[in-house]
N, C-alpha and C positions, 0 to 999 in steps of 0.2 A: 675395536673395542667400544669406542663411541657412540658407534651405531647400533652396537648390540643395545645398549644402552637405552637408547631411545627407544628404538624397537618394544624390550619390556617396556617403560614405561608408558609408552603409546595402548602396548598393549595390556598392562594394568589398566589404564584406562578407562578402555574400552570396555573391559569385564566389569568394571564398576559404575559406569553410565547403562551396560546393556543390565546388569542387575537390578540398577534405579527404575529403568525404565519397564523391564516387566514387572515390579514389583506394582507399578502405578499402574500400566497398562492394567492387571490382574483385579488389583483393586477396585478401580474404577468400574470394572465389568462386572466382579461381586456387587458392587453397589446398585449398577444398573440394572442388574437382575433379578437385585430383590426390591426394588423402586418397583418394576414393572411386575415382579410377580407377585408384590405387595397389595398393588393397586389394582389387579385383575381379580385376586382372591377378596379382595374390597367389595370389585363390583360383583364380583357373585354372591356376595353372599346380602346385599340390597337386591339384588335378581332371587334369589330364595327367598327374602322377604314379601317382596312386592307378586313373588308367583311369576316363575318364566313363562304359562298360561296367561298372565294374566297380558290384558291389555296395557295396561304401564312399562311391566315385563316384557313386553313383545317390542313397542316403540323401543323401550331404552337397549334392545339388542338389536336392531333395527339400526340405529344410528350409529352404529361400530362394523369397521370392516369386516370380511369375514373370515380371518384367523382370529381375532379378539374374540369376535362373537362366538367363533367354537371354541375355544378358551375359557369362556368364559360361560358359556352351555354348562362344559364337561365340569369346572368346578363347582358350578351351582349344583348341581347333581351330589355333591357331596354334602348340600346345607339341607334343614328343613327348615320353614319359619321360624318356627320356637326354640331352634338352637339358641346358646348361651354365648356362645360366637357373634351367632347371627344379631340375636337381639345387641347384645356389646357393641357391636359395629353401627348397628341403626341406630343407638342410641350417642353414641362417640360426636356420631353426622350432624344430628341433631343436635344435641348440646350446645356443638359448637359452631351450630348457626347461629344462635342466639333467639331461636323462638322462645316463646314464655306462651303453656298456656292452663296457667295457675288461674285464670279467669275463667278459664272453660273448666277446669274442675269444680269451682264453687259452685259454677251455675248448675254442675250435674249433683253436689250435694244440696245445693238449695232445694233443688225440682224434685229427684228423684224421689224423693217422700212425697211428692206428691201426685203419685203415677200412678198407675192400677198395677195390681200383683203381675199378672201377665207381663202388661210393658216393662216392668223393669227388669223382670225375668229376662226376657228375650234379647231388652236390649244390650243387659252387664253380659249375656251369652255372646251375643254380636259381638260385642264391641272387644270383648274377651278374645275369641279367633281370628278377627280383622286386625287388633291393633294388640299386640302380646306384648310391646316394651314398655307398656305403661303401666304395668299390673299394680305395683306399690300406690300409684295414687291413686287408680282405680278404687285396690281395696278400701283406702283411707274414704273414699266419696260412700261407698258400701254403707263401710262400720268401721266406727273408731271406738275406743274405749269407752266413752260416754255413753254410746248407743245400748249399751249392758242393761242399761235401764230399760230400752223396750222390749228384753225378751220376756220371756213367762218364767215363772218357775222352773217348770219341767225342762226346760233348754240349760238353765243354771246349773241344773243337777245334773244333765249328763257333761257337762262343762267340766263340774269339779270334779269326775271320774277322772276325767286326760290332764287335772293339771293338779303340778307338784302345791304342797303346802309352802313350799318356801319362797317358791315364782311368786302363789298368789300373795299372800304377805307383803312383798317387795312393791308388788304392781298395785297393792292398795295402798301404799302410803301416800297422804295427800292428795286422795281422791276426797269426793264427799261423801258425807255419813249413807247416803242414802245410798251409794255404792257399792258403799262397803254392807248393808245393811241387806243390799240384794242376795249378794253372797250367802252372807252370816248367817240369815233365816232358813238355807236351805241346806245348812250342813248341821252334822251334832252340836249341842249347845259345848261339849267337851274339846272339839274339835276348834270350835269357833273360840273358844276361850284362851287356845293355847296359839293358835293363829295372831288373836290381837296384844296376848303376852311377847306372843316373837315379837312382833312391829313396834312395841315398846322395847323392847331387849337390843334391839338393834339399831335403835337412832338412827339420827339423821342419814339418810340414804342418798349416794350419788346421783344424780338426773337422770346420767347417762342406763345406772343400772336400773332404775326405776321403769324405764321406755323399754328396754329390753323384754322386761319381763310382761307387761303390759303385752309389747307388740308377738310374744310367744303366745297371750291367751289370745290373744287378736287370730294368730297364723290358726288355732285351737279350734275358735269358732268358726271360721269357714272354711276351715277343712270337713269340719262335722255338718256345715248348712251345705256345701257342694257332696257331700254324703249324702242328703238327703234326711241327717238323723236331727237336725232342728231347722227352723226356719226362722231369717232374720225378721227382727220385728219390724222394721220400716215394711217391710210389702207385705205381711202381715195386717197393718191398720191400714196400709195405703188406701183402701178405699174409702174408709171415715172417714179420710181426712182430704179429700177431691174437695174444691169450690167445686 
């Protein structure tokens, strides 16, 4: 009877050390496999960035043996550059390198005013399908808010077709008269009247919603200048304005 005894409990045991043990074994293999199939679907989708064609593309598949490498083929095949994955991922990498280069964008809104229509054309086009994760400051070096003042009339007015009364309202408070003044001039005097009643009526306005609305007429205007239906004023005067 003793022995019986032990017997179960040895063999309770056993069921309960071999249960432990697949349970870690199991997990541990979950984890390893999505570590590695984490890190493969990583690299392809910096290999769809950089272009499996490309030269960069070719070295960095190059340097992997060759299951990774066809691993890592077949999932790039699933990205295109401009994926929202893809750019997420390239931008993750970066981030947190800790490049900074808030000095390279000033310099291209310093200069680019003062480029010829063509060059800057060509090179916000370049610079646009080479380097896609940077579009927001891109835009910003473009046109920001203030730049409203160098369109013409005729750009104003098809402006105030695509955007709501209440956006613009919002996105002019605590601009300058003259801002607002570019506006106001090109819309009904009935219009304009009941516009700067709102922006009285509504007081002091959040930051955060004030930039919203802003950066909607922002999205506004160069969706209408990549139309082709107005053109920003910086390459506009650009040539008046060459030393």
């Amino acid at each position: 009877m003793e022995n019986n005894k032990i017997n179960a409990k040895e063999f309770a045991e056993s069921k309960v050390l071999s249960a432990m043990d697949e349970i870690t074994r199991a997990s541990k293999k979950v984890l390893m496999d999505y570590v590695i199939s984490m890190y493969l679907v990583s690299f392809a989708k910096v290999i769809a960035y950089l272009g499996a064609e490309s030269d960069d593309g070719k070295d960095l598949l190059s340097s992997m043996d060759e299951n990774t490498r066809n691993t890592v083929s077949t999932f790039s095949k699933d990205f295109s550059k401009s994926d929202k994955a893809v750019i997420s991922e390239v931008e993750h990498i970066l981030s947190t390198s800790g490049m900074d280069f808030s000095n390279d964008y000033k310099t291209i809104k310093q200069y680019l005013l003062h480029t010829s229509h063509d060059f800057a054309e060509r090179a916000v086009k370049d610079f646009r399908k080479e380097t896609p994760i940077f579009q927001k400051q891109l835009d910003y070096c473009i046109f920001n808010f203030d730049d409203i003042l160098l369109l013409d009339d005729r750009a104003i007015q098809k402006i105030l077709r695509e955007v709501d009364v209440i956006v613009l309202g919002k996105a002019l408070k605590g601009t300058s008269q003259e801002i607002q003044n570019k506006f106001f001039r090109n819309m009904s005097s009935r219009t304009a009247k009941m516009i700067k009643e709102d922006m009285e009526w509504m007081g002091p306005a959040f930051l955060s919603d004030v930039k919203a609305c802003r950066n909607e007429i922002i999205k506004i205007i160069l969706r209408l200048e990549e139309k082709g239906e107005i053109f920003i004023g910086k390459f506009l005067i650009s040539d008046i304005l060459v030393d």
